[in-house]
VOGU-698976 format. One record per atom (N, C-alpha, C): atom name; x, y, z; residue in one letter; residue number from 1. Coordinates in steps of 0.02 Angstrom, whole numbers, plus 50000, padded with zeros to 5 digits. Atoms other than C-alpha are relative to their C-alpha. Last residue first. Layout:
BEGIN
CA, X, Y, Z, A, NUM
...
END
This chain:
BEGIN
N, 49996, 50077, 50062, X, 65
CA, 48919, 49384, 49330, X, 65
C, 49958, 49936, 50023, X, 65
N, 50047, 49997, 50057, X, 64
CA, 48870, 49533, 49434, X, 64
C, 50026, 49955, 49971, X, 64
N, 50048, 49995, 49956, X, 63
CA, 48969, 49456, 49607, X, 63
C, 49942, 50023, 49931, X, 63
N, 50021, 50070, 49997, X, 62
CA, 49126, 49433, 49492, X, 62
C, 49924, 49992, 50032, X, 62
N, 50029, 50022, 50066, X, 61
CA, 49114, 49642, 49451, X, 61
C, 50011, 49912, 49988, X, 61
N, 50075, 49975, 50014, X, 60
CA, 49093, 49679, 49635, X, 60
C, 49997, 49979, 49902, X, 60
N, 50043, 50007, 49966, X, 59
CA, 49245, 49583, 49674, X, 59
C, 49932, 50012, 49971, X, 59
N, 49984, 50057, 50030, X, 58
CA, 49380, 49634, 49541, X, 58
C, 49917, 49940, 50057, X, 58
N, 50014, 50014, 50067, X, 57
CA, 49337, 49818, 49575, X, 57
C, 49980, 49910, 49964, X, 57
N, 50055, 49978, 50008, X, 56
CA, 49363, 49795, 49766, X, 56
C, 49967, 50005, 49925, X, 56
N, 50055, 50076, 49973, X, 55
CA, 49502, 49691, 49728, X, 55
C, 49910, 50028, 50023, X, 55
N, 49990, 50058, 50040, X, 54
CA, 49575, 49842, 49624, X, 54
C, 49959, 49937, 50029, X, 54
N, 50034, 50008, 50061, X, 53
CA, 49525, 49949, 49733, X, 53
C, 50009, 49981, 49948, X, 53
N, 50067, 50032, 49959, X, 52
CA, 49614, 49878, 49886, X, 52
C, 49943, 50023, 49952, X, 52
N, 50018, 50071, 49995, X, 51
CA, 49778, 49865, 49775, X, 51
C, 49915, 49985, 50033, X, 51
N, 50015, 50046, 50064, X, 50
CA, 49772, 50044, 49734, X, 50
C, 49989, 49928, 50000, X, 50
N, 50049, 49963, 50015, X, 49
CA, 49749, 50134, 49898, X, 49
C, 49977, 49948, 49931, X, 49
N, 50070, 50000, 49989, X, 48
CA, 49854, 50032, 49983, X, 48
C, 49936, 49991, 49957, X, 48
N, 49999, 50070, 50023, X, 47
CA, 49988, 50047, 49831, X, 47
C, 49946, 49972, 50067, X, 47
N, 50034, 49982, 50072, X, 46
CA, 49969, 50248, 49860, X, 46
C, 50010, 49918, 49971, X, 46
N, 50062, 49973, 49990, X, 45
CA, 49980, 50236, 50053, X, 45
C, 49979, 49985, 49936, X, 45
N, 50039, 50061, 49985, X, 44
CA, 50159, 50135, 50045, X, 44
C, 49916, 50001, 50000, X, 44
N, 49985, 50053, 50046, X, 43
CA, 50216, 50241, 49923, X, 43
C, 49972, 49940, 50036, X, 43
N, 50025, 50010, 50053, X, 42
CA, 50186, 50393, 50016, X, 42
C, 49991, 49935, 49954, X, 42
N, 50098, 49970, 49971, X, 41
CA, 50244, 50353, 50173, X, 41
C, 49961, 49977, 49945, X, 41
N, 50022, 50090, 50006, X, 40
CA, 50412, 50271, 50074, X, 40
C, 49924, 49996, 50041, X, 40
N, 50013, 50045, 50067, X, 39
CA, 50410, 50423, 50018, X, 39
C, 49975, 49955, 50004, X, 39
N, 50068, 49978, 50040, X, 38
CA, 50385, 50539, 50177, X, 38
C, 50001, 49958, 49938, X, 38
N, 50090, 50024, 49940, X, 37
CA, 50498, 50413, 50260, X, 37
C, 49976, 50019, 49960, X, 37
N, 50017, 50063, 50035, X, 36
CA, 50647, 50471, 50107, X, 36
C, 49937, 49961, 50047, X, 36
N, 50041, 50014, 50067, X, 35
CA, 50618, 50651, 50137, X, 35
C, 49989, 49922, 49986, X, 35
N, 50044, 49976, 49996, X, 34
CA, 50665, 50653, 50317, X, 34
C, 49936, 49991, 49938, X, 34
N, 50023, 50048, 49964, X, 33
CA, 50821, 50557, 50326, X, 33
C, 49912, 49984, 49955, X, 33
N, 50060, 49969, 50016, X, 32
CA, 50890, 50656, 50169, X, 32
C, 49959, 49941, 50026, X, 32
N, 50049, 49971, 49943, X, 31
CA, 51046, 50636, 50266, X, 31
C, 49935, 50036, 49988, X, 31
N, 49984, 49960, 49944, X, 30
CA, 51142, 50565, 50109, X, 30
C, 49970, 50031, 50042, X, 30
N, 49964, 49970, 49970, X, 29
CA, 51026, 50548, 49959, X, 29
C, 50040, 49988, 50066, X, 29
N, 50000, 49934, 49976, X, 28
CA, 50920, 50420, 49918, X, 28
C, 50069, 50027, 50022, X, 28
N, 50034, 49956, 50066, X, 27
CA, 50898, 50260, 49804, X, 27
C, 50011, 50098, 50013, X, 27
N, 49956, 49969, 50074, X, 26
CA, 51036, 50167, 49899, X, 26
C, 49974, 50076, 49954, X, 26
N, 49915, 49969, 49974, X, 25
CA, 50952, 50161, 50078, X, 25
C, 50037, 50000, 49930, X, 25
N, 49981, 49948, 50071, X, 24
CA, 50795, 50091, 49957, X, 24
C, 50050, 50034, 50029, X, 24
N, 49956, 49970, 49953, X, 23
CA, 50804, 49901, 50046, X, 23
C, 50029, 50062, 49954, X, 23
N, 49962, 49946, 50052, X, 22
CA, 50643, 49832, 50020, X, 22
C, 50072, 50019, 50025, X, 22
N, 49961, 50030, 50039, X, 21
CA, 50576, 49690, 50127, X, 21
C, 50050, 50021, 49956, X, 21
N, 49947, 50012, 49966, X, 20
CA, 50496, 49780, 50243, X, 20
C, 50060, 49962, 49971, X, 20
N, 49941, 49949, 49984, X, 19
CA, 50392, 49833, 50120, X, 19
C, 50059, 50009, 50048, X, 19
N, 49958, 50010, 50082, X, 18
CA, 50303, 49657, 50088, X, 18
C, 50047, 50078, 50016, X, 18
N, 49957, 50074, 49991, X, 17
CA, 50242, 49672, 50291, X, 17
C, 50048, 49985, 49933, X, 17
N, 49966, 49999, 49950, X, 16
CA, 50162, 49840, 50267, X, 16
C, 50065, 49954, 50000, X, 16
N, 49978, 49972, 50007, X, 15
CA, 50079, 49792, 50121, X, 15
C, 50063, 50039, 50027, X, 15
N, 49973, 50042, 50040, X, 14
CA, 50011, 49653, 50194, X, 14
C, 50047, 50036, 49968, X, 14
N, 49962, 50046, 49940, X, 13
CA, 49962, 49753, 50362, X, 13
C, 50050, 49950, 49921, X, 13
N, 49940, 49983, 49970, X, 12
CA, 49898, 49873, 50246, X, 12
C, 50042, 49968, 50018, X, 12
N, 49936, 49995, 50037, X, 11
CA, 49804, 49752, 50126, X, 11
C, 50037, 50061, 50021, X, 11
N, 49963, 50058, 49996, X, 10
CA, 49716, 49669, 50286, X, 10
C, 50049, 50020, 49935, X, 10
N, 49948, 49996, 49938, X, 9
CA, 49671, 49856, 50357, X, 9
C, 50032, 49911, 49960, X, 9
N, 49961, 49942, 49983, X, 8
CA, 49592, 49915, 50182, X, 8
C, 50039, 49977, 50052, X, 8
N, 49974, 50030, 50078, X, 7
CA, 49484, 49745, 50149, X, 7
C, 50080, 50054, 50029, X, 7
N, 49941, 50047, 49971, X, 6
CA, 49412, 49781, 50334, X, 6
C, 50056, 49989, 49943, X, 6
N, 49944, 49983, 49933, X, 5
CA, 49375, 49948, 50295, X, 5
C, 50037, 49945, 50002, X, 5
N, 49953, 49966, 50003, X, 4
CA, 49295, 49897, 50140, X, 4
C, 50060, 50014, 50009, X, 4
N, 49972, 50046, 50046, X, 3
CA, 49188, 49753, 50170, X, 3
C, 50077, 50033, 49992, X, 3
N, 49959, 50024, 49963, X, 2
CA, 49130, 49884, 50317, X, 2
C, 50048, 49959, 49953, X, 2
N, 49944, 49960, 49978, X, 1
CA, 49073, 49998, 50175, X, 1
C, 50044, 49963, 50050, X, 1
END
């Protein structure tokens, strides 16, 4: 489980860091401050989520071979 955690804080911070890069001020509305954070919230949580199981996946099944 620690393998985990730590796995989880180095593809935030990476994640993190690659989204600064974006620039979605087009994709949204006019003073829909509010909604577009909660997205880019979302979006940055749900590519977390996925990239760190993915290498978690990609890990444990090199380790059985």
């Amino acid at each position: 489980m620690q393998g985990k955690f730590l796995l989880y804080i180095i593809v935030s911070i990476l994640v993190i860091w690659s989204m600064e890069s974006l620039n979605i001020n087009q994709l949204f509305k006019k003073n829909r401050v509010y909604q577009a954070r909660l997205f880019y919230f979302f979006l940055g949580l749900s590519i977390i989520y996925l990239v760190t199981n993915f290498l978690m996946d990609l890990f444990t099944s090199i380790k059985m071979f």
